[in-house]
Every structure is written in C-alpha cells, then in structure tokens.
Backbone as CSV, one residue per row, in Angstrom:
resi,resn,N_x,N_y,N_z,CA_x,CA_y,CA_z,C_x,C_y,C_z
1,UNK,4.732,-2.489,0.779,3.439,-2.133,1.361,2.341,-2.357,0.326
2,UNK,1.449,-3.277,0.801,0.054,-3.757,-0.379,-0.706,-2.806,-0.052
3,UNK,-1.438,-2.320,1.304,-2.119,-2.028,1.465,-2.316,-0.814,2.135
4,UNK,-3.057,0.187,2.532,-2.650,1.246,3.331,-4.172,1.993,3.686
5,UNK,-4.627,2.502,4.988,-5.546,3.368,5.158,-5.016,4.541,5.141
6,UNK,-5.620,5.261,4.517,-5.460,6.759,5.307,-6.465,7.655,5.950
7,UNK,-5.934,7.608,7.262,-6.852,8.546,8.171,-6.461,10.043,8.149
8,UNK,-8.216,10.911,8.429,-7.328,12.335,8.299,-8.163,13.075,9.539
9,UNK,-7.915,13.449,10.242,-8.567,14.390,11.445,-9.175,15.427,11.083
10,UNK,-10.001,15.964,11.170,-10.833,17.014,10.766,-12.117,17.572,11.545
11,UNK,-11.761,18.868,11.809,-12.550,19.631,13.081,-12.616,20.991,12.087
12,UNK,-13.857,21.213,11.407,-14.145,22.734,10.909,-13.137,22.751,9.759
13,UNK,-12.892,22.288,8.841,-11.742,22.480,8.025,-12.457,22.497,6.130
14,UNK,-13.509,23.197,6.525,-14.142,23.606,4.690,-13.852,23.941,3.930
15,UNK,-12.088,24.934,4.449,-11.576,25.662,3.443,-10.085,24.465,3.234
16,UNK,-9.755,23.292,3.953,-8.933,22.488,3.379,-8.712,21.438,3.077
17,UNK,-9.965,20.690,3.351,-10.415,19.390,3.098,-10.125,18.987,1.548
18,UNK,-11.066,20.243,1.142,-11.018,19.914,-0.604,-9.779,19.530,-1.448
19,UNK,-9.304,20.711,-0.924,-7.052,20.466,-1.634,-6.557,19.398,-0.874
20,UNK,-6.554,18.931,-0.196,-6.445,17.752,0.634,-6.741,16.038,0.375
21,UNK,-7.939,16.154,0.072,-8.671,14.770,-0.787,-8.021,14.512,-2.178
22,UNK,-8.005,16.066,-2.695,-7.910,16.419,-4.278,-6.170,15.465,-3.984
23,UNK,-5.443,16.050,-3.208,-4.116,15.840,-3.364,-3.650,14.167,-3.183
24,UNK,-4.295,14.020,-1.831,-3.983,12.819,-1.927,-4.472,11.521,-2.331
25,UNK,-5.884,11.942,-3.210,-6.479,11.145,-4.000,-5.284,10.567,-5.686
26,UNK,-5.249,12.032,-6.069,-4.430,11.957,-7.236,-2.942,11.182,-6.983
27,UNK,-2.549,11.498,-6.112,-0.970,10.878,-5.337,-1.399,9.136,-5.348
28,UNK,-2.722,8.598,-4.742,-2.698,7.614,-4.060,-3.195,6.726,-5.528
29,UNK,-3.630,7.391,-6.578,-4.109,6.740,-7.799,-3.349,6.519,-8.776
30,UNK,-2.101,6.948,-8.532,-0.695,6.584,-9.507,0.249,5.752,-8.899
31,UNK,-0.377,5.052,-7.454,0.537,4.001,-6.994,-0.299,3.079,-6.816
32,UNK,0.355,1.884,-6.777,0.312,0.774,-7.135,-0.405,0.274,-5.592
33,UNK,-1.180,0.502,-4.827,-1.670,0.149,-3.304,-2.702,0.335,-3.154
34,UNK,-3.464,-0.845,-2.789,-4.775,-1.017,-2.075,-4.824,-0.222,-1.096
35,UNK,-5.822,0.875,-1.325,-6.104,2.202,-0.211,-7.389,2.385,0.059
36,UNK,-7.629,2.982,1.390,-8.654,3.463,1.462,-8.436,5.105,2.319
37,UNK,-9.515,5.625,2.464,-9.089,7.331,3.301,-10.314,7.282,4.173
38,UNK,-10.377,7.687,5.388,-11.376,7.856,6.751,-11.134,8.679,7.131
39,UNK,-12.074,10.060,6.799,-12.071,11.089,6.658,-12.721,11.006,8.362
40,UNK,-11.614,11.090,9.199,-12.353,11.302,10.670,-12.598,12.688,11.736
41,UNK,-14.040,12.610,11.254,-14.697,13.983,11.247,-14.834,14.298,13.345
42,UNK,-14.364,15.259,13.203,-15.122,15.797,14.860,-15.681,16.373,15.222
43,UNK,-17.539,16.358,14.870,-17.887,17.285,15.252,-18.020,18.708,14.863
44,UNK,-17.769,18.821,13.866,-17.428,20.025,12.869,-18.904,21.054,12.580
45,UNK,-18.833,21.906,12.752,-20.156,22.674,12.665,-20.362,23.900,11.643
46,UNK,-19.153,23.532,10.128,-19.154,23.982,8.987,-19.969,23.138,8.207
47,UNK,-19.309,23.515,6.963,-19.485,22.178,5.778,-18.557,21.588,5.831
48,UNK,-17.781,21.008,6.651,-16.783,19.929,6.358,-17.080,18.706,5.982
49,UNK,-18.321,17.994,6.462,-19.034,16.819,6.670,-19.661,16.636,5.666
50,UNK,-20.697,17.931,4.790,-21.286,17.832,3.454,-19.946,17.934,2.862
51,UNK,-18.975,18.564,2.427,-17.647,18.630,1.792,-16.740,16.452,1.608
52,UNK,-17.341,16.260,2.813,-16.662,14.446,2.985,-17.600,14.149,2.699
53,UNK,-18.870,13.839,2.560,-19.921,13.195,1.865,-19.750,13.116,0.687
54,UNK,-19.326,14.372,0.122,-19.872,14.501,-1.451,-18.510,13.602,-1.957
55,UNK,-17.696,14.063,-1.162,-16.208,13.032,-1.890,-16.353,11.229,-1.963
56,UNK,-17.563,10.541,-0.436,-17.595,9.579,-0.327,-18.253,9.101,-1.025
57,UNK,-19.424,9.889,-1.746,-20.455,9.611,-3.038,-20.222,9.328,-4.329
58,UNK,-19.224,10.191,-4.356,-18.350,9.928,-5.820,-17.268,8.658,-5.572
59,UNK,-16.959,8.415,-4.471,-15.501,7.313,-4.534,-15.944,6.520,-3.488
60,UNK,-15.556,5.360,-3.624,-16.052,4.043,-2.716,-14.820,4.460,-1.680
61,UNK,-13.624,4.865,-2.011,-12.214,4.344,-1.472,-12.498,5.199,0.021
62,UNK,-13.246,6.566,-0.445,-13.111,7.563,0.720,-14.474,7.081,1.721
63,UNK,-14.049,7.135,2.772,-15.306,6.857,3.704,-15.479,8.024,5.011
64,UNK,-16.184,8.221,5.597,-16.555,9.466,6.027,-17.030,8.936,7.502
65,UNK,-16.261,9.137,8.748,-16.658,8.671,10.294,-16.997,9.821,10.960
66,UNK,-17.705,10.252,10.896,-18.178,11.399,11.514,-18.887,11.321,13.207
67,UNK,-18.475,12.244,13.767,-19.245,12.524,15.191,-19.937,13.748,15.559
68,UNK,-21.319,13.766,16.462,-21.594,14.720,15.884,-21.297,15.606,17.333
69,UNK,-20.711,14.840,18.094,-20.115,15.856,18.954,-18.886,15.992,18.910
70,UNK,-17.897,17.113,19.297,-16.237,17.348,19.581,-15.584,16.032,20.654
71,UNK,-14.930,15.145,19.974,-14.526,14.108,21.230,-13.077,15.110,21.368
72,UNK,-12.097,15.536,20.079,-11.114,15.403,20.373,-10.096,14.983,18.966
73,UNK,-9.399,15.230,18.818,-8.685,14.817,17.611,-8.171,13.101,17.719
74,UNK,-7.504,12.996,18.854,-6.979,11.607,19.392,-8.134,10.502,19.320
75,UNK,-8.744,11.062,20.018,-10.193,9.979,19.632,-10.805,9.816,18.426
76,UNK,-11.074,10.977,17.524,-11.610,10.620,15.970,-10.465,9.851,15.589
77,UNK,-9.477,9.749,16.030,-7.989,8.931,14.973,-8.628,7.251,15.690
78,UNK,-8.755,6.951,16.670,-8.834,6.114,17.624,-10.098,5.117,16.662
79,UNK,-11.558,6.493,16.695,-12.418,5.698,16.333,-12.518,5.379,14.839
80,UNK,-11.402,6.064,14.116,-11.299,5.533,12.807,-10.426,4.225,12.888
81,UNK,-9.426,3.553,13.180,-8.839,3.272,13.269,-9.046,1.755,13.747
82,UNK,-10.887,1.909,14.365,-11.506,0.327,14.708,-12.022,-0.045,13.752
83,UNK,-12.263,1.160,13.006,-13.093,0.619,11.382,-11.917,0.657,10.048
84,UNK,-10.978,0.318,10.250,-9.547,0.434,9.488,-9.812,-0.900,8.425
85,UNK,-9.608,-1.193,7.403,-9.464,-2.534,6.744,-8.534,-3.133,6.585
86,UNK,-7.390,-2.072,6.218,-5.915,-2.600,6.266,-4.964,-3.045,6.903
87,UNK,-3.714,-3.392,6.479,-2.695,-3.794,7.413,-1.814,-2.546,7.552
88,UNK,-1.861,-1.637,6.944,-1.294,-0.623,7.502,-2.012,0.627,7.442
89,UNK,-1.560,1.244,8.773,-2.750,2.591,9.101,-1.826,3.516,9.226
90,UNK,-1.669,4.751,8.555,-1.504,6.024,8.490,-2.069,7.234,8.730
91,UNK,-2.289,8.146,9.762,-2.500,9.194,9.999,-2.302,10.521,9.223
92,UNK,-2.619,11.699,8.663,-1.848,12.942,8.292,-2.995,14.023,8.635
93,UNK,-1.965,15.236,8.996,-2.537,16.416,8.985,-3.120,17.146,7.657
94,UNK,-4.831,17.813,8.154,-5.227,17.523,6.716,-4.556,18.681,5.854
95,UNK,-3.650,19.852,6.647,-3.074,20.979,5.947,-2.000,20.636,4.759
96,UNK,-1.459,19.349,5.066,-0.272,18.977,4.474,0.429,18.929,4.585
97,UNK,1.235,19.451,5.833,2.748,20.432,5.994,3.668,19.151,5.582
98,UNK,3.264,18.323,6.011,4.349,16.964,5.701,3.327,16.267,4.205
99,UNK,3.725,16.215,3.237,3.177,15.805,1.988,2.629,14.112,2.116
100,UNK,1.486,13.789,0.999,1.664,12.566,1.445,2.279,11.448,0.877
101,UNK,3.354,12.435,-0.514,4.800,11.672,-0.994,5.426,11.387,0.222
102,UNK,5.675,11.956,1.277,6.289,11.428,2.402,6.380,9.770,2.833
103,UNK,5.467,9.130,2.391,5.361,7.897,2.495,5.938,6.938,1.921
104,UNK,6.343,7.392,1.078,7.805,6.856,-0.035,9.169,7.092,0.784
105,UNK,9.375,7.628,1.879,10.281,7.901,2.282,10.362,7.149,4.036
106,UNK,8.917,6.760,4.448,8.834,5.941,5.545,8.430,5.027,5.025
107,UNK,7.748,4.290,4.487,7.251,2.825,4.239,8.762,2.033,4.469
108,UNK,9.788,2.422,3.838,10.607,0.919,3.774,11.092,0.803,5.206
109,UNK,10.848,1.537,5.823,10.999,0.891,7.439,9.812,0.395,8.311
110,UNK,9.286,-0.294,7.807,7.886,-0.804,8.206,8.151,-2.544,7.976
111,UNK,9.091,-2.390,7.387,9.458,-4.066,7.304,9.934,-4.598,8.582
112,UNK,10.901,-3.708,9.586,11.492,-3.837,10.507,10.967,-3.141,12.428
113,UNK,10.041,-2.542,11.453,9.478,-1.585,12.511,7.719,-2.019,12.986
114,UNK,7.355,-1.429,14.311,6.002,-1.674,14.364,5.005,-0.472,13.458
115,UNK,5.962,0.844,14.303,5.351,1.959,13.944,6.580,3.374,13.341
116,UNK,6.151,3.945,12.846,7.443,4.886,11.686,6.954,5.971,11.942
117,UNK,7.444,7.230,12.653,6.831,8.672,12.740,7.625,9.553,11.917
118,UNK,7.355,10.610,11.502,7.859,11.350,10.597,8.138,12.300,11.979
119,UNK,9.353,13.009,10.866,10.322,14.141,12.476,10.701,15.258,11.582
120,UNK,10.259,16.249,12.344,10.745,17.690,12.140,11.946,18.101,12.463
121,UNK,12.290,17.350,13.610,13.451,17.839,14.203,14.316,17.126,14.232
122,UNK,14.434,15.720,13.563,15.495,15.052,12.780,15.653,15.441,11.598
123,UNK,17.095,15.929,10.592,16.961,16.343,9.457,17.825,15.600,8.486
124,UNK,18.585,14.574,8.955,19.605,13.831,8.294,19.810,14.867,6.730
125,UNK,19.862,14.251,5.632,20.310,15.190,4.734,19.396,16.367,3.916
126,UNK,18.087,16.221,4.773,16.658,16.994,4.425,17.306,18.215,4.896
127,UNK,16.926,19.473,4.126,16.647,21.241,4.873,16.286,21.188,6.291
128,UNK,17.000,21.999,6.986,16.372,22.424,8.446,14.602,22.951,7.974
129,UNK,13.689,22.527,9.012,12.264,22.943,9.423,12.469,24.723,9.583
130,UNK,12.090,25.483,8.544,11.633,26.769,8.849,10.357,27.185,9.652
131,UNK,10.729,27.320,11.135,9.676,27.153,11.635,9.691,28.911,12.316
132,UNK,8.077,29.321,12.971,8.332,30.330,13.760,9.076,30.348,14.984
133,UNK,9.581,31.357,15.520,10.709,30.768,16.705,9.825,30.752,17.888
134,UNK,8.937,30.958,18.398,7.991,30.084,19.103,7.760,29.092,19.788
135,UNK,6.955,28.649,17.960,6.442,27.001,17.248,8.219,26.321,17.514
136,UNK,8.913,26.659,17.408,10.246,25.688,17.457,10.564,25.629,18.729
137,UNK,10.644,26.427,19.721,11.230,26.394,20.705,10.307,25.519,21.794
138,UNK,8.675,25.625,21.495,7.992,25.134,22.276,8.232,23.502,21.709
139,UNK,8.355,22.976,20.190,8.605,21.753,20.174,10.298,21.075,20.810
140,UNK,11.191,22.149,20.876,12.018,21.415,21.051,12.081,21.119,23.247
141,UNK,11.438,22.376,24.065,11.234,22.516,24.544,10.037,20.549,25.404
142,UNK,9.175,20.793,24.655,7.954,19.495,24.839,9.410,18.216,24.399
143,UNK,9.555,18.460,23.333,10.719,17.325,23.102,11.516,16.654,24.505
144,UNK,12.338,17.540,24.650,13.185,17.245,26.158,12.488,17.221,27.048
145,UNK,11.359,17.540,27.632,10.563,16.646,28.629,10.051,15.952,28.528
146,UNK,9.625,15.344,27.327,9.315,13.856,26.792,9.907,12.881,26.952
147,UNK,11.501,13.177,26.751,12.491,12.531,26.609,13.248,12.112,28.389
148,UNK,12.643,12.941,28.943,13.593,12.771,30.393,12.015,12.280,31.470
149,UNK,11.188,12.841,31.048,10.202,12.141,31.651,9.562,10.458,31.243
150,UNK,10.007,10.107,30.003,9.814,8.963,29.318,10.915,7.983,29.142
151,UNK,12.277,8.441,29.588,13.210,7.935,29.154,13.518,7.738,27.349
152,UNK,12.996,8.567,26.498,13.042,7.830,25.376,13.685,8.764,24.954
153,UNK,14.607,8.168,23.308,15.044,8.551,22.168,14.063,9.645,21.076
154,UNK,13.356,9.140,21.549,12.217,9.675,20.540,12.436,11.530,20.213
155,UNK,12.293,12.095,19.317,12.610,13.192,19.644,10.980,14.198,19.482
156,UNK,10.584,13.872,18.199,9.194,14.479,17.638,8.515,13.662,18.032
157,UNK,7.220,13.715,18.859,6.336,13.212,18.858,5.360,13.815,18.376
158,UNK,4.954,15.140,17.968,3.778,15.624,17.365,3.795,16.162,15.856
159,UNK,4.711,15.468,15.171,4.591,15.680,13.691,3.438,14.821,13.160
160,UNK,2.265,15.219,12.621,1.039,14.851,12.647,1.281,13.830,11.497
161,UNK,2.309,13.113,11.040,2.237,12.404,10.417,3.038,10.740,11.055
162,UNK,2.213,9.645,10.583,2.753,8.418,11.915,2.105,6.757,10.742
163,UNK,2.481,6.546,10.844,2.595,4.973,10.249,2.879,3.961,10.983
164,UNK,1.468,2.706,10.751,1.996,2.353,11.885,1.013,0.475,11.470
165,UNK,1.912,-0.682,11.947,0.931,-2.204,11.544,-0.120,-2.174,11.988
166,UNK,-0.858,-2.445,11.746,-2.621,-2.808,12.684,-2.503,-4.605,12.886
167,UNK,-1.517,-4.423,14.259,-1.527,-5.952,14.761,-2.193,-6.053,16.327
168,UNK,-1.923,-7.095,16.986,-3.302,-7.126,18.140,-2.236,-6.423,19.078
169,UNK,-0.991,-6.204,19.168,-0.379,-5.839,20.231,-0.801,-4.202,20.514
170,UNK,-0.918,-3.391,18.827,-1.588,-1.877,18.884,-2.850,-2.008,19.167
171,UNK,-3.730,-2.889,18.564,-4.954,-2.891,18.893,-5.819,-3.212,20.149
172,UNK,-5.244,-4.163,20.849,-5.489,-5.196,21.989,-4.963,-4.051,23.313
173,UNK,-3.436,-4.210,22.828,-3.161,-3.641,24.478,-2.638,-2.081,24.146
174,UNK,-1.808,-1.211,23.601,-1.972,-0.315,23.163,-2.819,0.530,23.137
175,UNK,-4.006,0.750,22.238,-4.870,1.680,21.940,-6.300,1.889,23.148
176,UNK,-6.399,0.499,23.716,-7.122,0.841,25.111,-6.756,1.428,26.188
177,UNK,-5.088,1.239,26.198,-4.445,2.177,27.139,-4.690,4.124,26.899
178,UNK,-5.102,4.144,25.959,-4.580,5.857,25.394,-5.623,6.724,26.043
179,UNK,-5.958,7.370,26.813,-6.710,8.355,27.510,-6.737,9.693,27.139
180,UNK,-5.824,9.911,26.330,-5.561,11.680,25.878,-6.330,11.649,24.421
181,UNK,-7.212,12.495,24.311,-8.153,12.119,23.464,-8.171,13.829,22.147
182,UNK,-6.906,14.636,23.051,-6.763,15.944,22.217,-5.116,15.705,21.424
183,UNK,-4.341,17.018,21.956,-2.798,17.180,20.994,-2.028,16.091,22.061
184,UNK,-2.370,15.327,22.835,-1.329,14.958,23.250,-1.282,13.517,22.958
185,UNK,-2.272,13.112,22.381,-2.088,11.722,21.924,-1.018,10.927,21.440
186,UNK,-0.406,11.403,20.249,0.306,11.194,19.543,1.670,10.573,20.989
187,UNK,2.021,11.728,21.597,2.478,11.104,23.027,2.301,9.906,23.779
188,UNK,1.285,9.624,24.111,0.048,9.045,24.874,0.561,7.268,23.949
189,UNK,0.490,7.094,22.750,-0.290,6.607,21.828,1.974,5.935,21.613
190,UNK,2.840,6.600,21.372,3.992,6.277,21.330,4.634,5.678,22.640
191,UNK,4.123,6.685,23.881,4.882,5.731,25.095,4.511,4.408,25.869
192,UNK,3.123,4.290,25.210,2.480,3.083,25.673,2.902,2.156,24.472
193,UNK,3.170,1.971,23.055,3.554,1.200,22.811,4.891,0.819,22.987
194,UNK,5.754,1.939,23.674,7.311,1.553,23.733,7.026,0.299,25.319
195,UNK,6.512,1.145,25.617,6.308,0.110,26.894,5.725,-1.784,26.631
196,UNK,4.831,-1.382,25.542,4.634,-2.864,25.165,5.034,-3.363,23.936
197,UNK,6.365,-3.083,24.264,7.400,-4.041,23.499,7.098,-3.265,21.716
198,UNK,6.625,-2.442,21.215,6.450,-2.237,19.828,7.678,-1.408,19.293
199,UNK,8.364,-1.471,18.435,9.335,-1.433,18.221,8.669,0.605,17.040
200,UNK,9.704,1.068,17.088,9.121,2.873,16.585,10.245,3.544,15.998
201,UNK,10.489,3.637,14.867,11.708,4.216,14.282,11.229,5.619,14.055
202,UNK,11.939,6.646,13.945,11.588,8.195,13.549,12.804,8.409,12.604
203,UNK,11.904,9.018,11.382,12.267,9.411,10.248,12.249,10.790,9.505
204,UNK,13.488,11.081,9.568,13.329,12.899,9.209,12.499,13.063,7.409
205,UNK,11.431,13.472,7.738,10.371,14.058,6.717,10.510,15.581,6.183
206,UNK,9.928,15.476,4.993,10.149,17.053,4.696,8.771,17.755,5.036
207,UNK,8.866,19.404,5.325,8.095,19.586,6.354,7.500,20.888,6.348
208,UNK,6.876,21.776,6.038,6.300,23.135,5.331,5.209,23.758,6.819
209,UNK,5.898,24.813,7.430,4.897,25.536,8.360,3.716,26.012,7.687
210,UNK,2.959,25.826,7.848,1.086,26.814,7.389,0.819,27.946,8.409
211,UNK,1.147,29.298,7.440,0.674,30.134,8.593,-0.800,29.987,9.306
212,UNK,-1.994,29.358,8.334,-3.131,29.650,8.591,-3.295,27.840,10.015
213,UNK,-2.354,27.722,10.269,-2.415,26.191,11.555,-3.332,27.402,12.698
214,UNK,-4.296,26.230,13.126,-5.381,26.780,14.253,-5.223,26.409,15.482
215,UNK,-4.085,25.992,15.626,-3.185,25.697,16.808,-2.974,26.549,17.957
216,UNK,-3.367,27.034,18.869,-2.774,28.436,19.608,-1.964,27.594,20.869
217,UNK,-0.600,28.633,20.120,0.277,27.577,21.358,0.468,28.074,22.638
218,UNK,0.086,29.087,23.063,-0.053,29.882,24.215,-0.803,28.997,24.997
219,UNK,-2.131,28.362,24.570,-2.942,27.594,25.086,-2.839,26.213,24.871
220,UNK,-1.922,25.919,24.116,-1.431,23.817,24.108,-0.470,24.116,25.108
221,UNK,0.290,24.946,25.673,1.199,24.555,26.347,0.331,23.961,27.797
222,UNK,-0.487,24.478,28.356,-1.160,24.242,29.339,-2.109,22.805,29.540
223,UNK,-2.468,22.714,28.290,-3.606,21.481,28.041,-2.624,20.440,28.194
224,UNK,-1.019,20.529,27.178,-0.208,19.520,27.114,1.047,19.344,28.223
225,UNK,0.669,20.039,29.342,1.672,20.144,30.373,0.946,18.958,31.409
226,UNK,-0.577,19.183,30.944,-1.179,18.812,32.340,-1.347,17.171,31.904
227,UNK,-1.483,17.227,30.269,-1.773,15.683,29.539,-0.296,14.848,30.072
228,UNK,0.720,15.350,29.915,1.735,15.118,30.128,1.824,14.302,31.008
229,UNK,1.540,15.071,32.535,1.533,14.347,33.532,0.720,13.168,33.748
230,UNK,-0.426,13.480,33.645,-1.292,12.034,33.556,-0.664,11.114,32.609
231,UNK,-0.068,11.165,32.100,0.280,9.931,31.021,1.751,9.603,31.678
232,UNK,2.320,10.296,32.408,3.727,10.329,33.223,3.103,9.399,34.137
233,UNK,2.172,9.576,34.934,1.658,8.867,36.064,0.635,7.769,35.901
234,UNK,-0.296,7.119,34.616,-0.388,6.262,33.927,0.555,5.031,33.826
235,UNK,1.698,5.465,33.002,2.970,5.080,32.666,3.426,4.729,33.961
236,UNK,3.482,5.096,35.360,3.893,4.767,36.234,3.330,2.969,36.247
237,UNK,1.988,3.558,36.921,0.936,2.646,37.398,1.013,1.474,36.684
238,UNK,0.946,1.327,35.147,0.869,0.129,34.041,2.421,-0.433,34.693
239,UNK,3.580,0.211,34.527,4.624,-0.338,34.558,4.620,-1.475,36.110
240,UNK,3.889,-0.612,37.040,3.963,-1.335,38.347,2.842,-2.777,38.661
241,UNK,2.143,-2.734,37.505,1.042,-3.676,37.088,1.747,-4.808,36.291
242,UNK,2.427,-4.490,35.449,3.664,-5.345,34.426,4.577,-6.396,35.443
243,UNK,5.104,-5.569,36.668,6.089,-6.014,36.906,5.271,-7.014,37.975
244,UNK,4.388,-6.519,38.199,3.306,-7.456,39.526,3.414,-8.980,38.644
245,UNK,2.593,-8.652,37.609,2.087,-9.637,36.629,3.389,-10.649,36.553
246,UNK,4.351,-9.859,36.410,5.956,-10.694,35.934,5.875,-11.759,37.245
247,UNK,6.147,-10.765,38.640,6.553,-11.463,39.416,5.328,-12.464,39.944
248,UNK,4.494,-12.440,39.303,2.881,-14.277,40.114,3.476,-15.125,38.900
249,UNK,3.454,-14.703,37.666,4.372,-15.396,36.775,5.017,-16.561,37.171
250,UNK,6.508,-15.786,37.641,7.341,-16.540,37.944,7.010,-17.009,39.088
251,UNK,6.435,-16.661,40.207,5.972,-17.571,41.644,5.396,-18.676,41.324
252,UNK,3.733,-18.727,39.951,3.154,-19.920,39.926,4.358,-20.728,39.460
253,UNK,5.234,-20.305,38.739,6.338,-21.053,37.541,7.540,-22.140,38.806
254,UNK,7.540,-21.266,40.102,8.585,-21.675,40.845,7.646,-22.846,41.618
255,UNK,6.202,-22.913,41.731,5.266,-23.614,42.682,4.797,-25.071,41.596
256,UNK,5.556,-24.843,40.711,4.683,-26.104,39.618,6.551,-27.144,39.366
257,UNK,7.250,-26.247,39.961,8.675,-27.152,39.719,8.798,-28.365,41.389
C-alpha cells in the first residue's frame, strides 16, 4: 500500500478529536505511506470544527470537509470520499475502539480484495470482543438478519472500521446507489457492492468498547430496522433492473446473429 486517505466522521466530538489526530498522526508519520486525513465534519455545533482547523493549519496532510448542517454520518463519509486523492480510502471511528495499527493487519488483503472490513465478531486467534451484553446481542442479533435477508457471509457490518480501492466500479456504480445516509450505511454501502461484482474480505481486528460511545441502542434498533428494509427492497428493485439489462443484452446479441 503507497498510498492511503484517512477519513474520520465527526458529529460534536471536542473532547476526542484531539487524542485522535494526535494518535493517528504520530502512527501515520513512522510509516512509510503517502497519507492524507479528511476530517469529515457533520454539522457539529461544539468546537470540533475550530479543533480540525487548527490541526489543518499546522499540517497540509489533514484537511477539514465540513457541513454546516447534520446530513448524517454515511453521507459526511460519502462526501469525503469525492474529494479523496488516493488509491486507497479508509474510514475509522474517531474513538478508536479498533486502533489505527489495525491497518497492518488488513492492508495485505487489499491485493486480492476490493474492499477489507474489520470484524468484531470474527476472532480467529485475536481475544473475544468484551462487549456489554446488550451492545453484543443487538450486533449479533442485526448480524443474522443481514445475513438471511442479504444472503451474505458477511458477519460485521458495523465495525466502524473498512478499507476499501477507490476504483470506478465503488465510485461510478456503488456509491450512487447508497441512500442510508446515518448507522446503516456501512450496510447499505457493503450489499450494493456485493451485488456489483466487488469482491469484500472481513478480517478479525482487535477491538476496545468505549463506555463514553453516543450511540443509544434502544433507539438504532428502530432507525436500523426500518434502514434495513429499504435497502432489502432497493436491493430487490436494482437486482430486477440487472437482470432486465442482462436479458435486451442478450436479445440485441441473438438479433445481430
């Protein structure tokens, strides 16, 4: 890997931005890779935004996309992600829970892969995820209806950490498809590329709960039940558009013999 963006989502986050930049500035300056960081702001109505300024003033590398309204987490990733320079784009949560040494541990499947997600709930020879029993049950819970409503392998889809090529197949047909613009993206954003052919390995990451996460899962279950479906019934529609497309395909193909 030559090159790498890193994008970071950020909605009100004054008290973790700082340890955050600090961390993965120092991490990203003892390796050997053309980087940059897009600090993709949402709307934030702290100092988060003066907090990413002052970092972008001092360092060319960090750049600062700010909105000054709430789109959504999915969408600040989205609209960072048109202003990307690199060939490879990386996402992380700005708390840390997944480090951003983690990337030493997904990059070498990027040779073979389109896109590489980090997994909580894969652990190959990593520690089990100490998680609250909750927070676990609701991911493993979202997991298996992912999996039976999507048909897929996939197990984690919302480990906020994701790697992934910036080629025209994510950019072009992919990322215009994605409509979920909050927690369910990451969803949204994986089943549309399985569908167009992008190839997605998941990689068990090491993985640290934050008590202080602003997450209330009482209330994602509802937002992401209902995202769910629309992207269930999306996923329908594209697939029945695919197969249209297949079959004039082959009709003009049978009318020119």
């Amino acid at each position: 890997m030559d090159n790498l963006t890193i994008i970071i989502p950020v909605h009100n986050e004054e008290k973790r931005i700082r340890p955050c930049l600090d961390r993965i500035l120092d991490y990203m300056n003892h390796c050997k890779i053309d980087y940059e960081i897009i600090i993709a702001e949402d709307g934030s109505t702290d100092h988060t935004v003066d907090i990413a300024r002052e970092y972008s003033t001092l360092n060319s590398k960090v750049i600062v996309n700010s909105s000054k309204q709430k789109l959504g987490k999915g969408r600040s990733i989205v609209n960072a992600m048109a202003i990307a320079t690199k060939d490879i784009i990386m996402y992380i949560d700005v708390d840390l829970a997944s480090d951003i040494s983690e990337i030493e541990r997904m990059s070498p499947y990027l040779g073979s892969n389109d896109i590489v997600i980090g997994s909580r709930l894969i652990r190959e020879n990593l520690d089990k995820v100490d998680r609250p029993f909750f927070r676990r049950l609701f991911s493993e819970c979202y997991s298996f209806l992912c999996q039976t409503l999507f048909m897929s392998s996939i197990k984690d889809y919302q480990c906020g950490l994701k790697m992934m090529r910036k080629n025209s197949a994510l950019i072009n047909e992919v990322i215009p498809k994605i409509k979920s613009n909050k927690f369910a993206f990451d969803t949204d954003l994986l089943v549309h590329s399985k569908i167009h052919g992008l190839k997605v390995k998941e990689v068990a990451v090491r993985w640290e709960h934050k008590d202080y996460s602003k997450v209330n899962v009482s209330k994602q279950i509802w937002c992401m039940g209902a995202d769910l479906f629309r992207i269930w019934l999306s996923v329908q529609i594209e697939k029945l558009q695919i197969q249209k497309e297949k079959f004039n395909f082959n009709s003009i193909q049978m009318n020119l013999r």
